[in-house]
N, C-alpha and C positions, 0 to 999 in steps of 0.2 A: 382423797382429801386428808383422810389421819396422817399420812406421811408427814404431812406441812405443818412448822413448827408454831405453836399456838401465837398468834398476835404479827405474825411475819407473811404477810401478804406476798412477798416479792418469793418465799420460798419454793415455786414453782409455775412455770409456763403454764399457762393454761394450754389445754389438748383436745384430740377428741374424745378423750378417756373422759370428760365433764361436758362434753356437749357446745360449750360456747365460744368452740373457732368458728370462722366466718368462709361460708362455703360457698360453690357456686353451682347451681344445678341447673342454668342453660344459658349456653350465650352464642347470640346470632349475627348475623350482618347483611345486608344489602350488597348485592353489586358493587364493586365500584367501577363508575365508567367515565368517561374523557368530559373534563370542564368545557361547554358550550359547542361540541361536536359529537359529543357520545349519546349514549340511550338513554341520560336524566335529565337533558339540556332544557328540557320542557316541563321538569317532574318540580313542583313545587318543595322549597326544602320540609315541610310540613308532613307531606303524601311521602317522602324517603324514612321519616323517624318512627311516622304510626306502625307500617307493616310489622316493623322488627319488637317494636312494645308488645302488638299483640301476640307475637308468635310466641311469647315467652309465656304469655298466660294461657295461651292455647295448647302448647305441646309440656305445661305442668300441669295442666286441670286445675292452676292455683285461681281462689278466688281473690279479683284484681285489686278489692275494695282493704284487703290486707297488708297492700304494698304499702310501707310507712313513708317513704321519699324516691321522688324517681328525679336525678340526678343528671344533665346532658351536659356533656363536653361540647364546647363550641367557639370559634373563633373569629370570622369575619364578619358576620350580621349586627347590625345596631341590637347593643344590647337587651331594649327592651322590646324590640321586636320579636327578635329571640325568643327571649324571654314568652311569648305571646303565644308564637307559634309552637315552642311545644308543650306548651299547657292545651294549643288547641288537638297535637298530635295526640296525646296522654286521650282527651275525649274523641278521638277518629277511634283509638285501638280499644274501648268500651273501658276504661278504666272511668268509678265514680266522682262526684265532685270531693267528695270527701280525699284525696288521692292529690299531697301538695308534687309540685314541681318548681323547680331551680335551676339553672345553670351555671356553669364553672368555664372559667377562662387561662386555662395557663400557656396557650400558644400549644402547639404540636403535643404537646401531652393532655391533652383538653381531656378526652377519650379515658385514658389512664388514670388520671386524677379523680374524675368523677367513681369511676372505678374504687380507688383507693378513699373516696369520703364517704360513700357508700358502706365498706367495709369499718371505717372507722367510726361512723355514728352505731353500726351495730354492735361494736366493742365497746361504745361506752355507751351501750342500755337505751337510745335514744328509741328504736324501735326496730324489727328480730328479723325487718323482710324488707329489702332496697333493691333499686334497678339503679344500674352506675352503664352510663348510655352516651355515645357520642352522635352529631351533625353536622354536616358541610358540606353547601352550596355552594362552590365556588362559582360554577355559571351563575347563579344569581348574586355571590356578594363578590366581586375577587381583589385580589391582593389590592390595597392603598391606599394612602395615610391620606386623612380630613381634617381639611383645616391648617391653622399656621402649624412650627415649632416654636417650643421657648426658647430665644435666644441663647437663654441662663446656658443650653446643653452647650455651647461653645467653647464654658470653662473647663468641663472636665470632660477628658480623654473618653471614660469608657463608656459615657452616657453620650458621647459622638457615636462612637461601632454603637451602639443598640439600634441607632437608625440604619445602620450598613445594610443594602438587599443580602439577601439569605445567600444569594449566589456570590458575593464578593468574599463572605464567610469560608464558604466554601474554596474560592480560592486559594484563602489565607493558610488553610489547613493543607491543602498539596500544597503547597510552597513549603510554609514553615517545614512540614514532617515529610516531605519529599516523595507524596505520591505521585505516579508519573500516569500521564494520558494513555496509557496502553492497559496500566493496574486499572485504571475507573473504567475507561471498554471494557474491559473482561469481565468485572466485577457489573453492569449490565446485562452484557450476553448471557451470565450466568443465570440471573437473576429472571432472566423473560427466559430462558431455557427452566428452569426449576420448575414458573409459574402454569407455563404451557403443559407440562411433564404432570404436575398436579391436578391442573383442569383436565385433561384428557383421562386420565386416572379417578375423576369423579371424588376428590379428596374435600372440594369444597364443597361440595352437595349438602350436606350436613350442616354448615355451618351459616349458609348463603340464602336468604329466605326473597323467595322470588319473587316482583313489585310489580302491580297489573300498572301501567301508563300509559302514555301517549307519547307520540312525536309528530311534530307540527311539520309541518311542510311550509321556509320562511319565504316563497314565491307566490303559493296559493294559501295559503292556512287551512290547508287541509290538514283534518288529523287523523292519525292511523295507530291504532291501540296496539300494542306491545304487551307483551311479559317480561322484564329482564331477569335472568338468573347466572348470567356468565360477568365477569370481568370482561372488559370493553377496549382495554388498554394495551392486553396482553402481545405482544409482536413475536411468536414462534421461529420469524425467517431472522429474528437480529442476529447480525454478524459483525466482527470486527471492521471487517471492508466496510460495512455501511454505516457503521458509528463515527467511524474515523473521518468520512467527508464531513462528519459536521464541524462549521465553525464553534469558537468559543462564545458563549454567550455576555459574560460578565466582563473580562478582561482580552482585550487584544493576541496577546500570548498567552493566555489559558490551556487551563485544560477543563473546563468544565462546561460542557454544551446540553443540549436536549436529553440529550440520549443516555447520557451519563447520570440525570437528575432524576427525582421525585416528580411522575405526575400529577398534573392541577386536574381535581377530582371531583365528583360530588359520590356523597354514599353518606352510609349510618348503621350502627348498630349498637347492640344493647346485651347487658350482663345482668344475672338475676342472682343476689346473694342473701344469704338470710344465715341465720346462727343453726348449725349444725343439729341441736335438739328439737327445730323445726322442721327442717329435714327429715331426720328420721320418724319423727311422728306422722309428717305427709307420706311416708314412703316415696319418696325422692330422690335418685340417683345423684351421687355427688359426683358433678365431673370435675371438679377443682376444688382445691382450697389454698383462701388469698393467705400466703404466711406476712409478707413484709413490703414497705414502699420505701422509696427515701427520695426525693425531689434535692438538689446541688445545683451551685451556683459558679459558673465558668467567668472566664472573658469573651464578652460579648462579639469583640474578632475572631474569634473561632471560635462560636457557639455548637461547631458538630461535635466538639469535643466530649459535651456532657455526659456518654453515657460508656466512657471512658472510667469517669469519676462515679456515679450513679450505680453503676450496677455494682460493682464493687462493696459501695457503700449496703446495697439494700441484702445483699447476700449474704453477707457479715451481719447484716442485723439479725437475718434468720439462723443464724449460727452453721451457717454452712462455709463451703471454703468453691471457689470457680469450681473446681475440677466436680464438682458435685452435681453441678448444672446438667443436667443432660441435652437442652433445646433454649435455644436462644432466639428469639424476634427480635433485632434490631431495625428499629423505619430506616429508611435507605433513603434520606433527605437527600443528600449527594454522595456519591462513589467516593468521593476523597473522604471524608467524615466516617463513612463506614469502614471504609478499609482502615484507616486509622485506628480508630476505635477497637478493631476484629484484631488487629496487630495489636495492638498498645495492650490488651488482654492475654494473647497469646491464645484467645479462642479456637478448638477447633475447626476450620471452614465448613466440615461435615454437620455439625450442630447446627451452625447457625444458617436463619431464613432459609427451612429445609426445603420450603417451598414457593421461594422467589421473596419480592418484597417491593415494597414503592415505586421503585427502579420502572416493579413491570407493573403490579398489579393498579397502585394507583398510593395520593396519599389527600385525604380530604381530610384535612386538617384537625377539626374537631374531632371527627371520626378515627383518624387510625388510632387511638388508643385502643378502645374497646374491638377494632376489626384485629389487632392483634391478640388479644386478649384470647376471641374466640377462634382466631385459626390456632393460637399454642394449644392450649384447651385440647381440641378436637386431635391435633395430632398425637398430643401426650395420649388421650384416650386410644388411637389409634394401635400404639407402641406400646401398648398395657406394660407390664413389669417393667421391660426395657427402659422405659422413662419416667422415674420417680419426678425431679424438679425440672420449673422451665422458667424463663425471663421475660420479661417484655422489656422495650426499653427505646429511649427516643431523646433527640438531643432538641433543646430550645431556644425559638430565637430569643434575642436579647442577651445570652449569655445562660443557661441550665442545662441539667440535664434530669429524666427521670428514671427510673427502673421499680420494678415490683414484681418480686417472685412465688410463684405458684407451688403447689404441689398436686400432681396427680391425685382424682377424688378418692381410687380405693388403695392408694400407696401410704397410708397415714398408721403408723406404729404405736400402738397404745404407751403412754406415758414418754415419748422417744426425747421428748425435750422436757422432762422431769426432773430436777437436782436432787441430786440424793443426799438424806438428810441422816448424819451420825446419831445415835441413841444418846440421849442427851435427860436430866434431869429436871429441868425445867421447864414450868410452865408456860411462858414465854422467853424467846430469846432476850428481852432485855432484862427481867429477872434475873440482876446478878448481885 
């Protein structure tokens, strides 16, 4: 702190050299399994949020009654329902009354966001300890608009695409940028070959907190208790030959079908961050720390675009440059949007989604922010030195995109984003 020139606040980053970066010391996730045919089509979205709340107070030994805001990404559920049920999930996982809850709505980065206001209220002193936590039923709420439109959107162009299906978006973007039906196959195959490669490798074990439930039997309503702890979605046998029989879904000549897309999921999971000198006084493993976010705003006709624009932005905020990235999550909304994206970057393909993505694993709206969150997390811990910084990142409908980049928890260099300040005679800088 003597470095810093007296009355000049801006004269240096804050670091871990002072304790009050914003850290992450455990983040978890649920399964994700198939919307209304997989292992949660019976799981109330309530009973998906509690497990992964409590796992973060259980495997910190933190006491719950500490957490200052616990924060849920979420997208399809009537707001104040929402709203309802995870305040009731917050008391399933023993968290006290005292212990407020909110939820955040930004579409496909719900997850991410909540992430990133979490971090943000602890940078501006609001309180030292936050859960940033996403949810999505989509068997219980799924995709579709209630009630009229306003006519008004008829005047203007781009407030018409914000109503456009996700998949006509998708379109837009292999056309406009010329990805062909054989790039989004592969980009697929790869992607449920990674995921299968990881699960068999036991890489999510770590990260994937197992949900006691049920499955109804919908002939007899017989129920038959479960544990789920695997992805539900994941297809081992995808092959080119068999992506390719499928028709297009959105447009007649397309290229965009099932198999090429993001599946409709349910799951949840949950990030635990708090200010660095809480951390080390809990004796607390930091497995991350959030450096930067940045949220951008596309055309809503190719809204996969966003994180094109986004990651770029958030990377630059952290004073980095792409090639510094070591690991990249990009959600795999559609094949054509990511490969765009992964091109328009100049991404390594090795980097990015080292371990499949939406494609295979799933994508529950609310939720995938934070399920990326803590599979990046986990692998950068996996790949100690190897991997200093990682991404997350996800394009939105209506027109955004988001990104917010990490750093490995024990890859943090004392003073590393410090300005150095010339020997100077005065007492403050404006002293002249």
């Amino acid at each position: 702190a003597s470095a810093c020139w007296a009355g000049d606040s801006a004269a240096y980053q804050r670091t871990s050299l002072y304790g009050d970066d914003v850290v992450i010391v455990a983040a978890h996730r649920t399964a994700l399994c198939k919307s209304k045919r997989g292992n949660f089509k019976d799981t109330y979205p309530d009973d998906l949020l509690a497990p992964v709340l409590r796992a973060l107070i259980e495997k910190t030994n933190l006491d719950p009654s500490e957490v200052g805001d616990i924060v849920v990404g979420t997208v399809l559920a009537p707001g104040s329902q929402r709203a309802s049920e995870c305040r009731m999930s917050a008391f399933y996982a023993g968290f006290p009354e005292t212990v407020a809850v909110r939820t955040v709505n930004r579409q496909c980065s719900s997850g991410l966001q909540a992430v990133a206001d979490v971090a943000a209220a602890i940078k501006a002193g609001f309180y030292d300890i936050g859960i940033g936590a996403g949810l999505e039923s989509m068997t219980t709420n799924p995709m579709a608009w209630e009630g009229s439109v306003n006519p008004a959107v008829k005047k203007f162009a781009q407030a018409q695409s914000c109503l456009l299906p996700m998949g006509v978006t998708s379109e837009n973007v292999a056309h406009r940028f010329g990805v062909s039906r054989q790039e989004q196959d592969q980009a697929a195959v790869d992607s449920h070959r990674k995921a299968a490669a990881a699960t068999a490798a036991g890489k999510f074990k770590d990260e994937i907190i197992p949900v006691q439930t049920k499955l109804v039997d919908p002939k007899t309503g017989d129920e038959t208790p479960i544990t789920v702890s695997v992805d539900d979605g994941i297809r081992p046998s995808t092959t080119l030959a068999t992506l390719g029989k499928l028709k297009p879904v959105f447009k007649k000549d397309g290229t965009t079908t099932a198999g090429n897309s993001s599946q409709v999921s349910d799951g949840a999971g949950a990030v635990l961050l708090m200010k660095r000198s809480v951390a080390t006084q809990k004796g607390l493993p930091v497995l991350g720390v959030f450096r930067t976010f940045a949220a951008v705003g596309v055309d809503p006709a190719i809204m996969g675009v966003g994180p094109a624009v986004a990651i770029p932005a958030a990377v630059k905020a952290a004073g980095l440059e792409l090639d510094d990235i070591d690991l990249f999550e990009i959600n795999e909304a559609f094949a054509s949007q990511f490969l765009y994206c992964r091109n328009k970057l100049g991404l390594d393909a090795e980097k990015v989604n080292v371990n499949g993505g939406a494609m295979a694993i799933g994508h529950p709206l609310g939720a995938t922010g934070a399920r990326c969150v803590a599979t990046l997390l986990h692998e950068m811990k996996r790949r100690g030195k190897d991997c200093r910084f990682g991404v997350v990142s996800m394009c939105i409908g209506t027109g955004m995109g988001a990104a917010a980049v990490f750093e490995r928890g024990d890859g943090v260099d004392e003073l590393r984003n410090a300005r150095k300040v010339e020997a100077q005679g005065y007492l403050s800088k404006d002293a002249r």
